[in-house]
Each structure stands twice: as structure tokens, then as C-alpha cells.
DRENLUM-192258 format. One record per residue (C-alpha): x, y, z. Coordinates in steps of 0.25 Angstrom, whole numbers, plus 5000, padded with zeros to 4 digits. Last residue first. Layout:
REM residues N
XYZ ...
***
This chain:
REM residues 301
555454305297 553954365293 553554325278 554754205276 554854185289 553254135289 553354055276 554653985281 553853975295 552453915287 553253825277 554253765288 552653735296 552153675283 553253585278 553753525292 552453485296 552153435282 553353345285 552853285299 551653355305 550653465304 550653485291 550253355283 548753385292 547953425278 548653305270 549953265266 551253335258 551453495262 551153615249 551753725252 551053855245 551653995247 551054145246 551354305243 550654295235 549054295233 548254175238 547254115228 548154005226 548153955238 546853925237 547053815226 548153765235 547353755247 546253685241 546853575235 547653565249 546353545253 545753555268 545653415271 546353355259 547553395260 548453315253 549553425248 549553495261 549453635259 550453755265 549853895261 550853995265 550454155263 551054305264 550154405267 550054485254 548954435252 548054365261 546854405253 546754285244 547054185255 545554235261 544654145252 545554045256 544954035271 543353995266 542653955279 541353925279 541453775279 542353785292 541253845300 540153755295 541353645300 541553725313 539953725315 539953575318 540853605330 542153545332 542753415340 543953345340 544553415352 546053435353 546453465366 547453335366 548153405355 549553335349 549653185352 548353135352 547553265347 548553265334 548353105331 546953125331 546953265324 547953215312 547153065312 545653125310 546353245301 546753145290 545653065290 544753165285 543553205292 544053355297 542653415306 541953265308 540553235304 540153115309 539752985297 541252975293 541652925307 543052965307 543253085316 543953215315 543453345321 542353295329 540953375326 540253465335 538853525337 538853655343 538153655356 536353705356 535953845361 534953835349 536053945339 536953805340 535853725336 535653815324 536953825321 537153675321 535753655312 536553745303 537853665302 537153525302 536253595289 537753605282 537553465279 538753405280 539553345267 539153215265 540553095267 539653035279 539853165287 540453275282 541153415284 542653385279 542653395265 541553485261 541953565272 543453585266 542953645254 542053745259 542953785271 544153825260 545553825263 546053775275 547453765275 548453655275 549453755281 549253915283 550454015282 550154155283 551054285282 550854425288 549654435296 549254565303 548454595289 547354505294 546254465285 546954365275 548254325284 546954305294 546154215283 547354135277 547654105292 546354035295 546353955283 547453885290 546853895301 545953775296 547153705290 548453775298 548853915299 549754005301 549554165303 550954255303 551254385310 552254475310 551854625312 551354575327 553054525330 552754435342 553554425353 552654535360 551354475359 550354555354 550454535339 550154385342 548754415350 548454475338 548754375328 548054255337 546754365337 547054355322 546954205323 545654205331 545054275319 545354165311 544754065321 543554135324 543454135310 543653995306 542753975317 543053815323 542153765334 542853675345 542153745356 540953805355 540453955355 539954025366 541054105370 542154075361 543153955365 544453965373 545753905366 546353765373 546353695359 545053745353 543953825354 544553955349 545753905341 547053855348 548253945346 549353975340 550554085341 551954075335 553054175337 554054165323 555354145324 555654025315 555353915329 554153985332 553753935319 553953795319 553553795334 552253845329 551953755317 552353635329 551353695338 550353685327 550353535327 548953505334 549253585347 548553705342 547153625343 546453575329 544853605326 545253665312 546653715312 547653785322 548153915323 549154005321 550154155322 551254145318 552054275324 553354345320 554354385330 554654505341 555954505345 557154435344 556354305343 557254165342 556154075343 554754135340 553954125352 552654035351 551254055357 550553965359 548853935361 547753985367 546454085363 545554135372 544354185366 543654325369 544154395356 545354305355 546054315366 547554245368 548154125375 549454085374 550353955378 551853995375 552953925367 554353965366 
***
């Protein structure tokens, strides 16, 4: 059973679902999640969550700050994506988890996806309340992934656009934004490739009518900071899944199975056929999610 949830993070109100495990005696293990860069929860992960309510596991996900039907910070923009306002956003999910009585709080898991992928490396790093992690076509290096999505005409952008945006933005002036996908290659756009253009178009049509393709320029400065494999060698002895796409050029599956391997045991690596969006839908679906609730029974069943 499904139920429409809203919880405080520090001042923000966060919504979403929260799934009841089928079959629950008592209180049941919880995954707790959230979506990727710019997305809503109503892009796919409602079939993840359904996957694993259906093992017996209680399931909470929700739309990021400034997303989706989530509140905003005071003072800040909507549609601007802090990694760490994210990851921390997380732990406050965790914690409002722990409080719900069909929820057993010594067993929690973290799941997530692309950009909260990288996400759920870092809190199964920092926070010792999470027990096993499974993250999916992760994000792995912001360095790396920049030089491949932040430009306009084929040149990498000039950080000086993200400078001359603080200092606007310190003026009392708005956030400049950019659209998520588009296909003029003289505009910058947040994910470029074709790939995302036609998941996030067909997803919005039939999926997310909420979704909004638009971020702020300072989310791509954000993103280019942000550096979530240097965590995957601390998250020991939490157990880890890393599933990859074996085409993924977006984030780099090249990347993730070179990071993988700086992880300590106790780990796992499935590799999926297709690109960065393979595992959301059709057979990648069905790879990835049965690979994150085998994963999760097998640490917390």
C-alpha cells in the first residue's frame, strides 16, 4: 500500500510515498531513495519501489528540494541541484524512516540512481545507520562528467559564466537558467546527449507532467565539484551493489567499473546492456531492480 508523505528537512517540506512492505508481521526493513539529476519521483522509480515493497521491504522516496511537488529553501531558487543539500536531505529521509512504526530503524538500505546514485555512496559512507547500498548507473566523478556535458558549440564552458552568475546573483539579480535537454548545439543544455533528450521527453509525456526542463547555471558548477567515488573506499564494511550500463556514455560505465574497484568487500558488479537510461525500462529494468531486492534480502531479509 501506497501512501502520500510529507516530512521536514530542516525548514523544507519534503513529499513523496511511502510503501508498506507486503506481507509484514511486524516492523520491516526500509529503502530508503531518490531520484537523479533534474528528474521527478514519477519518472520510473515507482516501479523500483513496488519491486521492493513487493519482497518486504517498506520503501520511502521522494522529490528533491525544489523539485516535483517539494518546497524550496528560503531564498534560493527552484530547480537548483546541491549535491549536498541532497545528500543530507537523504539522512533527513532516513530519519523520518526510523520514526514510523512499520519500519524496523536497525534496518535500513540507501538506493540510488545516476546523480543520487553517487549520493548513496556518500551517505552509506558517512552514516553508520545504513546497512547495504545499491546505486545503479552511478555518478561517478563530477570532473569528468562536466567535460562531457557542460558545452556549447562542442567548447567546454568557460567557468568565467559561473563566476559572473555569483556575482549577479550576490547583486539581488535571479539565477540564470539553462533547459535540461535541448538540441540546439549553440545553447548550453544540462545532459546534451541524445539519449536523455528522448528518455526525459517521452518520460514528461506519459510519466511526469510536473517535470520542468529547467535548472540553474550554478547546478552544472555544483555538479563539476562534486567527486562521490572518493567516498566508495570508506563504505566498508557496508555491504555495496554497483549496477553499470555497459554503454553508458553519460556518466561512464568506464568509469564506474574502474571506481568500483577501489571499494572494499563486501561488494557486487552487474553489468546491464544499453546506455545510462537501459534501467529504467524493458529488460534493464528487470536486471537492476531484481539485482537491488536480491542484494537487499540477501544483507537485510
Amino acid at each position: 500500500m501506497r501512501h502520500d508523505v510529507e516530512f521536514d528537512a530542516e525548514g523544507v517540506t519534503l513529499r513523496g510515498w511511502f510503501y508498506e512492505a507486503a506481507r509484514a508481521a511486524g516492523p520491516a526493513p526500509c529503502v530508503v531513495l531518490a531520484h537523479g539529476w533534474s528528474a521527478t519521483r514519477r519518472l520510473y522509480l515507482d516501479r523500483f519501489a513496488e519491486v521492493f515493497a513487493a519482497a518486504g521491504f517498506c520503501v520511502l522516496l521522494w522529490d528533491n528540494r525544489g523539485f516535483g511537488d517539494s518546497d524550496t529553501a528560503p531564498g534560493k531558487p527552484r530547480y537548483e541541484i546541491d549535491p549536498w543539500e541532497q545528500i543530507r536531505d537523504y539522512q533527513h529521509g532516513i530519519s523520518y524512516a526510523q520514526n514510523r512504526p512499520e519500519v524496523d530503524p536497525d534496518r535500513i538500505a540507501v538506493w540510488g540512481s545516476s546523480f543520487s546514485a553517487g549520493h548513496a555512496f556518500v551517505v552509506a559512507a558517512i552514516d553508520q545507520r545504513v546497512k547495504v547500498v545499491a546505486a545503479q548507473a552511478p555518478f561517478i566523478s563530477g570532473r569528468a562528467t562536466y567535460a562531457n556535458v557542460a558545452r556549447e558549440d562542442n567548447q567546454v564552458i568557460d567557468p568565467q559564466r559561473f563566476a559572473d552568475d555569483r556575482r549577479a546573483r550576490a547583486a539581488g539579480q535571479p539565477a540564470a537558467m539553462i533547459p535540461v535537454i535541448g538540441t540546439d548545439p549553440g545553447q548550453v543544455t544540462g545532459i546534451p546527449t541524445p539519449d536523455a533528450h528522448d528518455w526525459f521527453s517521452q518520460a514528461h509525456k506519459e510519466l511526469a507532467p510536473e517535470w520542468h526542463n529547467e535548472v540553474t547555471l550554478r547546478s552544472l558548477e555544483l555538479l563539476r565539484g562534486y567527486e562521490p567515488a572518493l567516498y566508495l573506499p570508506l563504505i566498508t564494511p557496508t555491504p555495496m551493489l554497483m549496477v553499470v550500463g555497459s554503454h553508458d556514455g553519460l556518466t561512464g560505465g568506464n568509469l564506474a567499473a574502474a571506481a568500483y574497484g577501489t571499494a572494499a568487500e563486501p561488494k557486487k558488479i552487474v553489468f546491464i546492456p544499453g546506455g545510462h537510461f537501459a534501467a529504467y525500462t524493458g529488460p534493464g529494468f528487470d536486471i537492476a531492480s531484481a539485482a537491488a531486492r536480491d542484494w537487499f534480502l540477501q544483507h537485510l531479509g
